[in-house]
N, C-alpha and C positions, 0 to 999 in steps of 0.2 A: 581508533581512528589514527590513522596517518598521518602522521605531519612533518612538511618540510619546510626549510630555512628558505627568507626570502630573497635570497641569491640561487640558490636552487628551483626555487618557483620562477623567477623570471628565466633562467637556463633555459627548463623544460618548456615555459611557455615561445620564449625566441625558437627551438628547434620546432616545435608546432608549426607557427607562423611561416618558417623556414620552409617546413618540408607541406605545409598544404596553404597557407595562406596567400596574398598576392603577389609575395616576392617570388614564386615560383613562375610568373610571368615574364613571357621572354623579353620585356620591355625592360626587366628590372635587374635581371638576370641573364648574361649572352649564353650562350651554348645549351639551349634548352631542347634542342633540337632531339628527336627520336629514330638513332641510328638504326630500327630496324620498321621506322614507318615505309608502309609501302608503295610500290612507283605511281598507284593512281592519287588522285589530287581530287579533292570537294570540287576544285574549276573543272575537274570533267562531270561535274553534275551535270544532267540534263535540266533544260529551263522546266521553269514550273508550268503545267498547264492551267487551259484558260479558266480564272475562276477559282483555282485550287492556293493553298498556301502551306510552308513546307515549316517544320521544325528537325534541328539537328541537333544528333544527341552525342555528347561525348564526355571521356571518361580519361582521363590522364593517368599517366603510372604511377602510380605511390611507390616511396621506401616502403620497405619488408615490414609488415605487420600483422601478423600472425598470418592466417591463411587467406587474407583476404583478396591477395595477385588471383587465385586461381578460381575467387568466386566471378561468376558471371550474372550476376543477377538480371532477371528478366523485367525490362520495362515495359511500362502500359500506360494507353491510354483510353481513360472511361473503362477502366475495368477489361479492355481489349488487348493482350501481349503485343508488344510489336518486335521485339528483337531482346537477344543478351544481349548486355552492354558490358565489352570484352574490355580491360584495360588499357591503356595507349591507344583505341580507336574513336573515329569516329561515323557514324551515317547519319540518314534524313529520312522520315519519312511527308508524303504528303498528303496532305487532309481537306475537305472542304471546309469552309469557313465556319466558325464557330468556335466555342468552349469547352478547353480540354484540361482532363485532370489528369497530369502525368505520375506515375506511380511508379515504383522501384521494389521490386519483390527483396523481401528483408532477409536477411543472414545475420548469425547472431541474436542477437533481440532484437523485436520488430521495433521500427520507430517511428513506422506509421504517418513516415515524411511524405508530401506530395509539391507539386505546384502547379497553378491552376493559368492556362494560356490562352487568352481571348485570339483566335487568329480571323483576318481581315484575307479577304481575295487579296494576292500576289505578295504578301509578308512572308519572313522570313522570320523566325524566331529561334535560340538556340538556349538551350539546357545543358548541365553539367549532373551526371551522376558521380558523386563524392562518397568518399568512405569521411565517416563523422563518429567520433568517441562516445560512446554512448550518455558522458557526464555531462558533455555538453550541451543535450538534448533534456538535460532533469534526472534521468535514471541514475537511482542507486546501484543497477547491476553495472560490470565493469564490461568491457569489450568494445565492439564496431559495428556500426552499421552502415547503410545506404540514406543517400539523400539527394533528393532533384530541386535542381537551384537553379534558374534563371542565370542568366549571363548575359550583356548587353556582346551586339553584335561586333563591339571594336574590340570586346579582348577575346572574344570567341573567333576573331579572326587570327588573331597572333597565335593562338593556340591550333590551330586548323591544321596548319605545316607538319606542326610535332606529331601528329597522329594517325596513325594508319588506315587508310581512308576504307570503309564498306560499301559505299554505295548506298544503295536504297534498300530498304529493311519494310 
C-alpha cells in the first residue's frame, strides 16, 4: 500500500477540488469561458411543447486524464440512448412527464452510476455527466469513470455559456 505525507494528501486533494470540484465554477473562478464553444446558444432553444418537460445534459472539459477527452460516452434514459455526451458540450432532450433514470454508458470500470428525475409538464431539469476516480466510488481497481449528477438550474446556468451548444439530441 501507498502512502503519502499529509502535506501531499492535501496538495493532491486541493488540485482535485481545483480541477473538478466547485471552484471550477465561473462564479468562483473569471475566465472559465470555452474559446472554442460554439456561435449557437441554449437561448436558441426552442420553447418546450404543450405538456412536454425538457432535461439538459452537459459535460465540461477536463484537464488530461488518461484517455478520457476522447471518450464519448453514450447517455440513456430508461434504458433508451439518447446522445454521446461529447466534452465541453451541451443539449436537451424533451420528454413527457414522468420518471427517468438517467444512465452514462461506462469506460473503464463500470460504476454503474445513475440519477433518477421526476419531471412535471413545463420543468426544466439539468444533469452533468462527470468523469469520477473510480476510489472514490469504493473500488479498489485504479482509473475513471462516468457519472450523472444532478445540478440545480443556477449553476447549470453559469455553466451553459462555456459549452458548445447541440441542440436537441
Amino acid at each position: 500500500m501507498h502512502m503519502i505525507s499529509a502535506d501531499d494528501h492535501q496538495t493532491v486533494i486541493a488540485e482535485y477540488i481545483r480541477t473538478k470540484g466547485v471552484t471550477r465554477c465561473p462564479t468562483a473562478v473569471g475566465g472559465c469561458a470555452n474559446p472554442s464553444a460554439s456561435t449557437g446558444s441554449p437561448a436558441q432553444a426552442p420553447p418546450l411543447g404543450a405538456g412536454m418537460a425538457r432535461i439538459w445534459v452537459l459535460r465540461q472539459a477536463d484537464p488530461p486524464q488518461g484517455n478520457l477527452e476522447a471518450a464519448s460516452p453514450i447517455v440513456s434514459a430508461n434504458g433508451a440512448p439518447l446522445a454521446d455526451s461529447k466534452e465541453g458540450t451541451v443539449f436537451f432532450h424533451d420528454f413527457p412527464p414522468g420518471t427517468y433514470k438517467l444512465t452514462v454508458q461506462a469506460f473503464g470500470t463500470p460504476a454503474k452510476l445513475s440519477d433518477t428525475v421526476q419531471l412535471s409538464a413545463g420543468m426544466q431539469s439539468y444533469v452533468q455527466i462527470e468523469t469520477v476516480p473510480n476510489w472514490e466510488e469504493g473500488s479498489r481497481v485504479g482509473g475513471w469513470s462516468f457519472d450523472v449528477l444532478s445540478m440545480s438550474p443556477e449553476v447549470a446556468q453559469q455553466y451553459l455559456p462555456t459549452l458548445a451548444y447541440l441542440g436537441q439530441r
